[in-house]
C-alpha positions in Angstrom: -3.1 15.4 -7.3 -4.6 15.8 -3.8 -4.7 13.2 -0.9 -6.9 13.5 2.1 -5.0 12.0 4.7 -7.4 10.5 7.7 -5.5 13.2 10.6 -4.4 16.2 8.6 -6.9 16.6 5.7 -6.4 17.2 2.0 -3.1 18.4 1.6 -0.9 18.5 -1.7 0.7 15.3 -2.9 4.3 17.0 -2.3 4.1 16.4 1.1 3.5 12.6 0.6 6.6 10.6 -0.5 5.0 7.4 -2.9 7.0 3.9 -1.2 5.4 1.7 -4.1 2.7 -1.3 -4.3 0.9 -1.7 -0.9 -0.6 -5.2 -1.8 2.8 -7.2 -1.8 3.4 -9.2 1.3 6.4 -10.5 2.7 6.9 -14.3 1.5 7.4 -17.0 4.4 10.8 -17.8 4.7 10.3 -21.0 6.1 8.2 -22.0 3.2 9.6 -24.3 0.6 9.9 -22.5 -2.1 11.1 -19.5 -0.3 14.0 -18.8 -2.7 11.6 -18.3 -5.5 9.2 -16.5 -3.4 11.4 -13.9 -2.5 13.0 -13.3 -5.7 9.3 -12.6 -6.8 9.0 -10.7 -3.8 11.9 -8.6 -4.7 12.0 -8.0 -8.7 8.4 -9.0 -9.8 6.2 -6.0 -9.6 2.8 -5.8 -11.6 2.3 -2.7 -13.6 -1.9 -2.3 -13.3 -3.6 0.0 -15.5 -6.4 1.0 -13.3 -6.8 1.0 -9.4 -4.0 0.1 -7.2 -3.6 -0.2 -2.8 -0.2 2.0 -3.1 2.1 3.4 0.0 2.5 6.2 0.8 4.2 8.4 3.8 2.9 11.7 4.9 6.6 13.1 5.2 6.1 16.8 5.2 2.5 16.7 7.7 1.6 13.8 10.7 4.4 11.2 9.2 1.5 8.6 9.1 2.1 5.3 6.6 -1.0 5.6 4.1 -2.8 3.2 1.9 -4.2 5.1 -1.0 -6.4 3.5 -3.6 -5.3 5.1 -6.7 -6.6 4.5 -10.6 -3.4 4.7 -12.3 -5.0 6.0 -15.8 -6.9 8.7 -14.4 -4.7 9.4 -10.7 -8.5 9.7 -9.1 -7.8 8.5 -5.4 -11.1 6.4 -4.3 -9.5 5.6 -0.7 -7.3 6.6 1.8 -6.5 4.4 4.9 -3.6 4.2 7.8 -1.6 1.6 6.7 -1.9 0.3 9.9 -5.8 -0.8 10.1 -5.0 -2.1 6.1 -2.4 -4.7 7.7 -4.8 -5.5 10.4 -7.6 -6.0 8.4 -5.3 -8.2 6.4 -4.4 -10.4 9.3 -7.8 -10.7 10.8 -9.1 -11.9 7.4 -6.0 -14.3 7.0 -6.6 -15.6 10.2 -10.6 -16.4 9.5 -9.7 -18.3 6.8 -9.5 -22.0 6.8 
């Protein structure tokens, strides 16, 4: 499997360590059912056969945090984003919505 990373270019997916699901977000802890939210958080993971946001970390190249979009049945990598500009397009979008 190959991943072209935005700075360095397609490189081998042994210098990429995989940090797991990319689409979990931190619960609020000051919500109400934080307890629960959090034990979610922490051992409820989905298991998706087909395309998944996943992190990864360019270890052995620029050390960037990476979003890939990866289908999990095929390992075909649509997308590759900083993990950065994912998390601010997530905030921007949180914070447009009513």
């Amino acid at each position: 499997m190959r991943i072209k990373c935005p700075f360095c270019g397609e490189r081998g997916n042994d210098e990429f360590s995989y940090l797991g699901d990319a689409s979990v977000v931190r619960p609020d802890p000051a919500a109400p059912d934080a307890a629960d939210a959090f034990y979610a958080f922490a051992y409820e993971r989905r298991n998706v056969a087909g395309p998944t946001q996943e992190l990864w970390y360019h270890a052995a190249g620029c050390h960037a945090w990476l979003v890939v979009t990866r289908d999990t049945r095929t390992h075909e990598i649509s997308d590759v984003k900083p993990a950065q500009d994912v998390a601010l397009e997530r905030q921007n979008s949180a914070s447009t919505t009513p």
